[in-house]
N, C-alpha and C positions, 0 to 999 in steps of 0.2 A: 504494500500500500504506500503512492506518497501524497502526500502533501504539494499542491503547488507553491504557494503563500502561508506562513502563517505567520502574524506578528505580535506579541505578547508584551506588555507594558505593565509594568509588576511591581511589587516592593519587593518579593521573593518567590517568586514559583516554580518548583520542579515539576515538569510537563512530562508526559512518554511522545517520545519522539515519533512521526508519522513514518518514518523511514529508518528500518534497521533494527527498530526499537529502541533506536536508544534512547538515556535521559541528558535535559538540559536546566543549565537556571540560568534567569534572569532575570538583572539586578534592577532597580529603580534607573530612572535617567537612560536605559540604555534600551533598544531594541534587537530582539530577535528576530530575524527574517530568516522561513526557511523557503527558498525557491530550489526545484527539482534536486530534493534533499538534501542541500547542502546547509550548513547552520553558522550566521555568521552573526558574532556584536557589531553594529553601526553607530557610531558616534553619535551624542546626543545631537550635532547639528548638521545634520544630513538631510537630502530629499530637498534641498530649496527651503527650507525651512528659515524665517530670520534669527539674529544670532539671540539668542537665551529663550528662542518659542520653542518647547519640550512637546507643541503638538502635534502628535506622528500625523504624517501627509499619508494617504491612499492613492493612487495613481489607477484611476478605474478603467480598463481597456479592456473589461469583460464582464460576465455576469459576478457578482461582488455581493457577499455576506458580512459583515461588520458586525461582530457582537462586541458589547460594553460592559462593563460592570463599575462601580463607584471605586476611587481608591480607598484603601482602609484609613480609620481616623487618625489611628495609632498602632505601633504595634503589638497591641493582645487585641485588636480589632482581628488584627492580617494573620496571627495565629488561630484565631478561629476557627473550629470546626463548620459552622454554620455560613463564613465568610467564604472559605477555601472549597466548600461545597454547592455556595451560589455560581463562584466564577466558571467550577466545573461543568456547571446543566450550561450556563451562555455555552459554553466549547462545546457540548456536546450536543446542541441545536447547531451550531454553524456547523458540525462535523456533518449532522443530516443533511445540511444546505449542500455541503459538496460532494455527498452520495446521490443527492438527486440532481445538481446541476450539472455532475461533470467534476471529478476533483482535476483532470489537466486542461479542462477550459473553462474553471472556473476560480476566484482567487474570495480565499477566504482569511478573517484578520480577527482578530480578540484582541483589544482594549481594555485596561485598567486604567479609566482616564475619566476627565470629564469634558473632552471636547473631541473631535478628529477632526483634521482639513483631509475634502477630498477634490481630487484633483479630475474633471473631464472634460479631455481637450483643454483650450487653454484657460477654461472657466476654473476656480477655485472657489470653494462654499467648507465653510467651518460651519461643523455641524455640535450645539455645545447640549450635553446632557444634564437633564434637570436635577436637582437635587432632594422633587419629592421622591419617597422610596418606591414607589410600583413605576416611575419615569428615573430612576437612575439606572435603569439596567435594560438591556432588548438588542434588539438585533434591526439594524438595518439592510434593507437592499440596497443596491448601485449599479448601476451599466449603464453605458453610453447613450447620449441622447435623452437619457428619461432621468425627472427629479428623484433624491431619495425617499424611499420609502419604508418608514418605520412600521415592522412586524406590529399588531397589536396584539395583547396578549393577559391572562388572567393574573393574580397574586400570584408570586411568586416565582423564580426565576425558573423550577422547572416548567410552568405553563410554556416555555418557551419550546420547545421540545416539538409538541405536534402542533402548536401553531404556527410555526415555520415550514412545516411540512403542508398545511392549508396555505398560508400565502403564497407559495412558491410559483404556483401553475399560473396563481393569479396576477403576478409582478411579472412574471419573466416569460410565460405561457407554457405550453404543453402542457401534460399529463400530470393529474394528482401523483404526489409520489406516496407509496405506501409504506408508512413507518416498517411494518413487520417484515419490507423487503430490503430494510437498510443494512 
């Protein structure tokens, strides 16, 4: 299995790697990008980014899953069992976004942040996340040509799971994808 994109913005999180299995951590300030499985740190001021704006750019040139989740307050926030298990369900709805779109034609990204700049064509749109709690966390779509569109979705972050699975056909078209065939 790989991974085309995945980007991770974290105080601390060891992930399982989509390729190889392996594991990674990554630290606050830095980002993970793994493209056709490779894994690399990029500098906090990469991507066109100006100098001291820590928020990761997306470059949309395909169908695009964006999940978010809030940064933690503090750290026994980010220790959390209950934190470290929200951010798991966003990952594990966008991992469905890229079993049903295509994981090599489709780029998917996880946020721990409260804004992303996405980039399509030479348009750029910051897109900033609320800070009530059922709007600090979700998943957007993105691809070319069309605005973003934020999954709706019930209490809490696992709602996100099969309601990404319902939006899908609806944002990007084709076929219902079937959770039990992911």
């Amino acid at each position: 299995m790989q991974c085309r994109v995945l980007t991770l913005l974290l105080t601390t999180l060891v992930i399982a790697g989509c390729h190889e299995g392996k594991r990674e951590t990554v630290s606050a300030g830095q980002s993970a990008v793994r493209d056709s499985g490779a894994m690399r740190t990029a500098a906090a001021n990469v991507g066109g980014r100006p100098a001291g704006d820590t928020t990761e750019l997306v470059v949309v040139t395909e169908p695009t899953a964006i999940g978010f989740f809030p940064p933690p307050r503090d750290s026994a926030d980010a220790q959390d069992d209950g934190y470290s298990e929200g951010v798991s369900h966003i990952r594990f709805a966008i991992e469905d976004a890229g079993s049903c779109l295509g994981r090599d034609s489709s780029q998917l990204v996880l946020l721990v942040d409260t804004a992303v700049r996405i980039r399509r064509g030479a348009r750029i749109d910051t897109l900033r996340f609320s800070r009530v709690d059922t709007l600090s966390y979700g998943v957007y779509f993105v691809m070319p040509g069309r605005e973003p569109y934020l999954v709706p979705h019930g209490a809490g972050p696992s709602t996100l799971i099969p309601a990404v699975n319902e939006e899908i056909p609806k944002y990007f078209g084709g076929p219902k994808c079937q959770r039990d065939s992911l």
